[in-house]
Structures are given as structure tokens and as C-alpha cells.
C-alpha positions as CSV (number, residue, x, y, z in Angstrom):
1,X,-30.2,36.6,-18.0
2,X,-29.2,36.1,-14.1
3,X,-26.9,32.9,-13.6
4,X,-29.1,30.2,-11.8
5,X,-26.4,27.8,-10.8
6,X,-27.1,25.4,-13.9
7,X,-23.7,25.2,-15.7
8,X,-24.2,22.1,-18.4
9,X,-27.4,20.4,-19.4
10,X,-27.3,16.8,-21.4
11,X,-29.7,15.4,-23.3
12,X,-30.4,12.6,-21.4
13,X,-31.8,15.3,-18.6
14,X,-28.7,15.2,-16.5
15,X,-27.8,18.6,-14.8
16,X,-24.2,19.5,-13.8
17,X,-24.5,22.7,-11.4
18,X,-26.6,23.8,-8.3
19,X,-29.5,21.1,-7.3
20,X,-29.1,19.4,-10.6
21,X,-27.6,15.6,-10.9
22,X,-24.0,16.6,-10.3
23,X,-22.4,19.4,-8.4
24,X,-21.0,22.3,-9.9
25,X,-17.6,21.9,-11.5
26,X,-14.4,23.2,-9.9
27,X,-13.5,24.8,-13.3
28,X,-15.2,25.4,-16.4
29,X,-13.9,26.8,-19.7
30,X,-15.5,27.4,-23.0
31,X,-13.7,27.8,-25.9
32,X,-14.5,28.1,-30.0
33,X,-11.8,27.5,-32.8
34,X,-10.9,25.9,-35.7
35,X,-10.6,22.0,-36.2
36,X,-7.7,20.9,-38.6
37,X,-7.3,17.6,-40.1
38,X,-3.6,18.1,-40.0
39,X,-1.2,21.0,-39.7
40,X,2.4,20.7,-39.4
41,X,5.5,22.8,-40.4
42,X,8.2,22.3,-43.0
43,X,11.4,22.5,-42.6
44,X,12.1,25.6,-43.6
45,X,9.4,26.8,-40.9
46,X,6.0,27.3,-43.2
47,X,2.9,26.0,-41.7
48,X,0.4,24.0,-43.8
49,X,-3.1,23.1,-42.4
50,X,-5.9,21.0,-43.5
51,X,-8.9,23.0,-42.1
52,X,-12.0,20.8,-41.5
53,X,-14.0,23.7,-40.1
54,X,-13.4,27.3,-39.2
55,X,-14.2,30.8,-39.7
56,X,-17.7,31.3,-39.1
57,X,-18.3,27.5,-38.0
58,X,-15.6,27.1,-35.6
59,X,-16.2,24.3,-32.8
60,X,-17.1,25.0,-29.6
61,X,-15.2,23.3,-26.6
62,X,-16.4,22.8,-22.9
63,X,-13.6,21.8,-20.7
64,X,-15.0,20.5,-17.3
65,X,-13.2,19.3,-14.0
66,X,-13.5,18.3,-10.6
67,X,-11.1,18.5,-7.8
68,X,-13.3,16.4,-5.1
69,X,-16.5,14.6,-6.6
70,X,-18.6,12.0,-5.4
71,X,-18.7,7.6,-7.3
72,X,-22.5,8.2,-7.7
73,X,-21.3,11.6,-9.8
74,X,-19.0,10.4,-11.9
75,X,-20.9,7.1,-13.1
76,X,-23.3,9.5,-13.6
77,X,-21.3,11.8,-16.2
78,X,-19.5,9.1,-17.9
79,X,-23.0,7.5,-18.6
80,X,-24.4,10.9,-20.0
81,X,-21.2,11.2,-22.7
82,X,-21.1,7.5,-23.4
83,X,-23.1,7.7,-26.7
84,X,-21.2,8.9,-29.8
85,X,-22.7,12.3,-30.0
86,X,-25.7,13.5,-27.5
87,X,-27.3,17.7,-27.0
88,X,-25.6,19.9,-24.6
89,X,-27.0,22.6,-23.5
90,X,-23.7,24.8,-21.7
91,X,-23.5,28.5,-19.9
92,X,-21.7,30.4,-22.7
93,X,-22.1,34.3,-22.2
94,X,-21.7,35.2,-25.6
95,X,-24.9,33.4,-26.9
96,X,-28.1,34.6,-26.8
97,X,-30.0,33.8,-23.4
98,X,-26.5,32.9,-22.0
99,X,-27.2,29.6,-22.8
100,X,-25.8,27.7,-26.2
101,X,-27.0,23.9,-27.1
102,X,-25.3,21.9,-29.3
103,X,-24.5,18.6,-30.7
104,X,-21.7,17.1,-28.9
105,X,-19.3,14.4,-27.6
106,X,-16.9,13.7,-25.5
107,X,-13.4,13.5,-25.9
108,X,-11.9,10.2,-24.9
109,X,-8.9,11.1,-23.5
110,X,-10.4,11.4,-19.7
111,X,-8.1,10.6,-16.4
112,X,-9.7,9.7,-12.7
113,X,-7.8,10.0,-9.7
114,X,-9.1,8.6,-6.7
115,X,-8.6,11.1,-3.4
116,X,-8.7,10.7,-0.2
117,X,-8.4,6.7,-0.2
118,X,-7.1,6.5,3.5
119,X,-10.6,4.6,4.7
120,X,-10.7,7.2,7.3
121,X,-13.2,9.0,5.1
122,X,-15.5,8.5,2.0
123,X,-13.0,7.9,-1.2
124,X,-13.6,11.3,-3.9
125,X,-12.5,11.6,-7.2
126,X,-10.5,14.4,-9.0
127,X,-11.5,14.3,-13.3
128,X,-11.6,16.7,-15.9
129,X,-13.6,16.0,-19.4
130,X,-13.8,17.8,-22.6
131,X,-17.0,17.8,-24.9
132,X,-16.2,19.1,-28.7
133,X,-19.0,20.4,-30.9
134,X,-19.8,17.7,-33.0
């Protein structure tokens, strides 16, 4: 499988990546682990967890950001990760095709920061968004 310039695909149609709906991010990063409940140390330094899903069902992560992207973009990507879980179809080299979909939402701990607000200019934004396996 060559790289086509499609990075994320969501259910709803919406492509993040070359000629899709939103241009490609500025980073991307996939990552898989394990989900605890809780984990916490004692005092005397011994970690206890409560492990919700790991091992062989790890979650996947897709971490996502933007340093300069457009108002129409962004409505558009907060819209497609606005329902509480949706199918996302992500560049991941290690799956089969290149591709992996899965069921997904989106953190909710997101930031905007408006650039380039001088009036000189069009206004971009700067984000960065997280979608965890669901």
C-alpha cells in the first residue's frame, strides 16, 4: 500500500488529508495501550492498577493537530467528533492495508487558538484533538 495523502476518514464521509474535507494535519501520532480505571501508588512506592482493557485489546489513540487551519475546517472536525462514538478509518502502518477503522470518540479536552488575528490577513486557527478507541 502507497500513501495517497488520505490521513483520517469519519463516518460521516469527512476526509482529513490531501483533496479531502480538511487539510492534512501538521502532526499525527498513533498510539495503542492499555486503559486503566485507576492506578495509583502507595506509599511505600507499589503501583496498583484497575485495568479496563489491555493486552491483546489495547486502545488505539490518534492524536491530531494543526498549527494554521482554516474556520470552515474546524467547524467541520468538531461536527464530525460531536456524536458520542462515530467509525474512523486512520493511516496506521501496522494494520493490514495501512489502514485501521475503528469505533471511536473524541476526547473532550480540546484547546483553539486563534492566529494571526491582526485584520491584516484572514484569522487561522492552531488545535490539536485526540480520538480514543471506543
Amino acid at each position: 500500500m502507497s500513501y495517497n495523502g488520505t490521513v483520517i476518514k469519519f463516518g460521516n464521509g469527512l476526509v482529513v488529508g490531501k483533496g479531502g474535507g480538511v487539510i492534512p494535519p501538521s502532526t499525527y501520532k498513533v498510539s495503542t495501550g492499555d486503559v486503566d480505571l485507576d492506578s495509583k501508588r502507595s506509599t511505600s512506592g507499589y503501583l496498583t492498577r484497575n485495568r479496563i482493557r489491555g493486552g491483546k485489546t489495547t486502545a488505539y489513540t490518534v492524536e491530531v493537530s494543526w498549527d494554521r487551519i482554516s474556520w470552515d475546517e474546524l467547524v467541520k472536525l468538531i461536527a464530525a467528533g460531536e456524536a458520542e462514538s462515530f467509525s474512523l478509518q486512520f493511516l496506521d502502518p501496522k494494520s493490514k492495508g495501512g489502514f485501521a477503522t475503528k469505533t471511536m470518540y473524541r476526547d473532550a479536552n480540546m484547546e483553539y487558538t486563534m492566529i494571526n488575528i491582526d485584520g491584516e490577513d484572514e484569522a487561522f486557527w492552531s488545535t490539536t484533538m485526540t480520538f480514543v478507541e471506543f
